[in-house]
C-alpha positions in Angstrom: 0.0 0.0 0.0 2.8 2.5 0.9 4.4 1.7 -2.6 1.3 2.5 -4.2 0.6 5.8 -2.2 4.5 6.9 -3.3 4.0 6.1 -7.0 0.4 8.3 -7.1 2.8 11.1 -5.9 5.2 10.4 -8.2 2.7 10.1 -10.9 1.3 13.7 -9.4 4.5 15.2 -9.3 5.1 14.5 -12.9 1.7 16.2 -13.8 2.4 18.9 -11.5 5.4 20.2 -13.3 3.8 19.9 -16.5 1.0 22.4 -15.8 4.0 24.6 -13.8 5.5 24.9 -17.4 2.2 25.5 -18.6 1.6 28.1 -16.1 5.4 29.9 -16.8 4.6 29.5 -20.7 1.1 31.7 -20.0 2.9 34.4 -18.3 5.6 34.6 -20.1 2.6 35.3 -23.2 0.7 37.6 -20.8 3.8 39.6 -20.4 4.3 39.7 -23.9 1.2 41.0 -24.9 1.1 43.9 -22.5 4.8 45.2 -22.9 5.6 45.6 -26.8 9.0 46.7 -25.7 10.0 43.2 -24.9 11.6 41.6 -27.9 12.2 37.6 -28.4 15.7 36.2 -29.3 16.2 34.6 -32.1 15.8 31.0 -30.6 12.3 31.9 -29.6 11.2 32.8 -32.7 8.9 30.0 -34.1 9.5 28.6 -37.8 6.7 30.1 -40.3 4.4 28.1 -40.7 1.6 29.6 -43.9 -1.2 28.2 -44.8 -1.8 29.3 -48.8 -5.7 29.1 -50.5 -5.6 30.4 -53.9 -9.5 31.1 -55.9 -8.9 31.8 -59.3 -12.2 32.3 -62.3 -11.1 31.7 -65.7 -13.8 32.8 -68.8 -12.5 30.7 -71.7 -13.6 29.2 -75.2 -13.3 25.3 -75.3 -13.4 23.9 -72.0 -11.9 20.7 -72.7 -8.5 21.9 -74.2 -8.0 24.6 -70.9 -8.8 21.4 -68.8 -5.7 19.4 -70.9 -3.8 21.9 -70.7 -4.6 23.2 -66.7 -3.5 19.6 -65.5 -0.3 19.8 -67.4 0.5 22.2 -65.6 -0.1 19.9 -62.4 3.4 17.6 -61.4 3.5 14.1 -60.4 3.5 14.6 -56.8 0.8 17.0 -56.8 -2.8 16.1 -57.3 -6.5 17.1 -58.0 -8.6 16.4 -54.5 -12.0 17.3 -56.8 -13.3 18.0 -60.1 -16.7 18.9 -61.2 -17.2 18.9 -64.8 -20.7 20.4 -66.7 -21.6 21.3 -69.7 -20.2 24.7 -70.0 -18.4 24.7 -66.5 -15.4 22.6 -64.8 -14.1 23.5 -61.5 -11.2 21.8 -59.9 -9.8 21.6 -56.0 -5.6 21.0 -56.5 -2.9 20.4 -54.3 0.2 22.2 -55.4 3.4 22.7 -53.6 3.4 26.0 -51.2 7.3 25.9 -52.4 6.3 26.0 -56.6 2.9 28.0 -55.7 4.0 31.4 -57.6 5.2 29.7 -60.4 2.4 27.7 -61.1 -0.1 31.0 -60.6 2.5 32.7 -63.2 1.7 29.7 -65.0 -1.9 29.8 -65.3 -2.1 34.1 -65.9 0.5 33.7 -68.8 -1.7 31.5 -70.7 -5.1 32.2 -69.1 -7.1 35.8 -68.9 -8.3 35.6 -65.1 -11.7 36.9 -64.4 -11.3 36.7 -60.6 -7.7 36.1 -58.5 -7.7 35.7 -54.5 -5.1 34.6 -52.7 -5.3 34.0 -49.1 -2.2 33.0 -46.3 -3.1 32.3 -42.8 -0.3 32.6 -40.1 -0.3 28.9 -37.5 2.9 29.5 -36.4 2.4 30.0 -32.7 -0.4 27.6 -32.9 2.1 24.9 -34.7 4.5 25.6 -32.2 2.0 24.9 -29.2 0.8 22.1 -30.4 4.3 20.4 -31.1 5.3 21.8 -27.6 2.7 19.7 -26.1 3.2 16.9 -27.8 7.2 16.7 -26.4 5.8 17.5 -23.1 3.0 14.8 -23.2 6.6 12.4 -24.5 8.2 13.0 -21.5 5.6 12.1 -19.4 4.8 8.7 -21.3 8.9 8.0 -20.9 8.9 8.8 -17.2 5.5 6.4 -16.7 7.2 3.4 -18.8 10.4 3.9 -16.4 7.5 3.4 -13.6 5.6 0.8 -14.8 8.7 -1.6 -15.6 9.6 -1.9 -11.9 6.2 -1.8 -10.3 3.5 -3.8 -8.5 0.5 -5.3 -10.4 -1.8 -2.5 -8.6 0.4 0.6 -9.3 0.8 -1.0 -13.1 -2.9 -1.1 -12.9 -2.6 3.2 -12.3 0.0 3.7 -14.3 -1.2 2.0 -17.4 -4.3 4.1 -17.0 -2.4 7.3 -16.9 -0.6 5.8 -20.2 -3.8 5.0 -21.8 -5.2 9.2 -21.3 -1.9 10.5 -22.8 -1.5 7.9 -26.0 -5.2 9.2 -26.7 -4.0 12.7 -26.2 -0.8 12.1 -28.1 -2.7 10.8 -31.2 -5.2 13.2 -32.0 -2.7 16.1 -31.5 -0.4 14.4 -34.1 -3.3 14.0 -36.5 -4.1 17.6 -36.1 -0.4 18.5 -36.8 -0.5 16.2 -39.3 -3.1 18.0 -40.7 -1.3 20.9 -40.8 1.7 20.2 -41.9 0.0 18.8 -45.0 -1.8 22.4 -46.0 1.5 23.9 -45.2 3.4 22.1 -47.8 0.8 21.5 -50.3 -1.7 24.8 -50.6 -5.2 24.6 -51.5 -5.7 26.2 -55.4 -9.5 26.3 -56.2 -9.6 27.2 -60.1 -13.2 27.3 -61.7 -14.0 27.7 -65.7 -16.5 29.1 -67.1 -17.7 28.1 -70.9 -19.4 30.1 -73.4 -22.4 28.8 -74.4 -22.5 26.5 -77.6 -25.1 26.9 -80.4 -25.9 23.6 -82.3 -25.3 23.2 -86.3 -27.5 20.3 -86.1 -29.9 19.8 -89.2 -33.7 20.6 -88.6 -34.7 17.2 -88.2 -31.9 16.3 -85.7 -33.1 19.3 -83.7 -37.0 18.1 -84.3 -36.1 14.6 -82.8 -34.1 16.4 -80.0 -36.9 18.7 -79.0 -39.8 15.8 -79.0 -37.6 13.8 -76.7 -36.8 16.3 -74.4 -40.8 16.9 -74.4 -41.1 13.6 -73.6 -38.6 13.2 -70.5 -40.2 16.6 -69.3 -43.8 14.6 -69.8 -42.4 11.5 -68.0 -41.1 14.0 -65.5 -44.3 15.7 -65.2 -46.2 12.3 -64.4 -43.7 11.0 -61.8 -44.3 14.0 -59.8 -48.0 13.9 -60.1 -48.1 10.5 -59.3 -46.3 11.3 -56.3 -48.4 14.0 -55.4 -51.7 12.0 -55.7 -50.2 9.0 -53.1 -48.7 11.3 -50.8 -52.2 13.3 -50.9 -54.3 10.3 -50.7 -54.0 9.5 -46.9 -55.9 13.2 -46.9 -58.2 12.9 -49.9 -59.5 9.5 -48.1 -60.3 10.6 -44.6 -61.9 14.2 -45.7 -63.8 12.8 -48.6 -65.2 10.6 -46.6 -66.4 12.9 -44.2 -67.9 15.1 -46.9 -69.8 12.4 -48.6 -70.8 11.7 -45.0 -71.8 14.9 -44.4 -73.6 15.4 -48.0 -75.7 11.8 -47.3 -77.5 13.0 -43.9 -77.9 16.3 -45.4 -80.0 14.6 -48.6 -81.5 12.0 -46.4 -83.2 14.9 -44.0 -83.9 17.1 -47.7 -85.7 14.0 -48.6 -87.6 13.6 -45.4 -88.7 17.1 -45.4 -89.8 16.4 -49.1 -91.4 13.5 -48.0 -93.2 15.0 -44.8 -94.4 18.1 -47.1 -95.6 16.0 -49.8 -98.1 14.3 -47.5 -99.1 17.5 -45.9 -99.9 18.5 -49.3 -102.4 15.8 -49.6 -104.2 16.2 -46.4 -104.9 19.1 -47.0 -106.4 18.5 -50.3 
């Protein structure tokens, strides 16, 4: 028992310092950020760290050869993460590499007139830095509780591999968020849409006939699916009020009849 009760406060001491540094890291920002006068060395400087997104609009005359000739443009370790292609529009998501980004935006205005250009960098340096800061400290933590854990009992190895188990869950979704990162820093995010103009047919008469009956006849087909439809999904209604209006109609017209009746025999007693 008195093992266990010095490896908790061993496990609490490791903790402890973990959220001093913390602590020290949050001052030394607070201090920071109310003194401009303070100035970093050159060691606490983090590494930039950009995140690139580049929209571009491009207005162009046959879609298909700007398409050819857009991916040519594209290396063999970059790729396309999405491409919509329509009749007179195409519009394409690529990765290209942040180091070649310039060049391949030189690329595209040289032989392409732009109708739109945006290009947008976002700054995660200090956030990349925090997050890989972590991460080592969150390290150094698992290496002290391994150290534990080789020389101890079966109940303070039940503790420690507890404490193991929170920090490998910790450690693993912060490296897939850095990982994350580190791919949109390397690879930016170049979102290029084209625009077609639009394409009046040669087609003889007749072609043109047989294209406009058909497309007459989808919009009829059309035009009977959704009133089919409508009709069963307004049928549970149609049942239950006409029902209650013929209901309603046959006791009026019974009592009309009645009265008729009743009159009609009135009528003859008196004569």
């Amino acid at each position: 028992m008195k093992k266990i009760y010095v490896l908790c406060l061993m496990i609490i001491s490791v903790f402890m310092l973990s959220s001093c540094s913390s602590a020290d890291d949050s001052i030394y920002e607070g201090i920071n950020q109310d003194d401009s006068e303070v100035l970093l060395s050159t060691g606490d400087i983090p590494e930039r760290k950009i995140i690139y997104h580049v929209d571009m609009s491009i207005d162009v005359d046959d879609l298909e050869e700007t398409s050819i000739t857009l991916k040519s443009f594209v290396l063999s370790d970059e790729w396309f993460d999405s491409e919509i292609v329509q009749e007179n529009y195409h519009a394409y998501v690529i990765r290209i590499k942040s180091s070649r980004l310039d060049e391949f935006i030189n690329q595209v205005k040289d032989d392409f007139t732009l109708s739109s250009y945006q290009k947008q960098g976002e700054d995660v340096s200090l956030m990349y830095q925090d997050m890989s800061n972590t991460i080592l400290a969150l390290e150094t933590q698992l290496s002290r509780l391994i150290l534990l854990y080789e020389g101890a009992s079966l109940d303070e190895m039940i503790v420690i591999n507890q404490q193991i188990s929170e920090i490998e869950i910790e450690l693993q979704s912060l490296q897939g968020e850095l990982n994350t990162y580190d791919s949109l820093i390397e690879y930016s995010v170049v979102e290029i849409k084209l625009y077609g103009e639009t394409v009046t047919t040669n087609a003889p008469f007749f072609n043109r006939v047989a294209k406009g009956f058909l497309d007459g006849f989808e919009a009829l087909i059309q035009f009977i699916d959704g009133f089919v439809i409508v009709v069963v999904t307004a049928s549970p209604f149609l049942i239950i009020f006409g029902g209650g209006s013929f209901s309603i109609f046959y006791v009026i017209k019974k009592r009309h009849d009645k009265q008729e009746l009743l009159k009609q025999k009135q009528d003859e007693v008196k004569k």
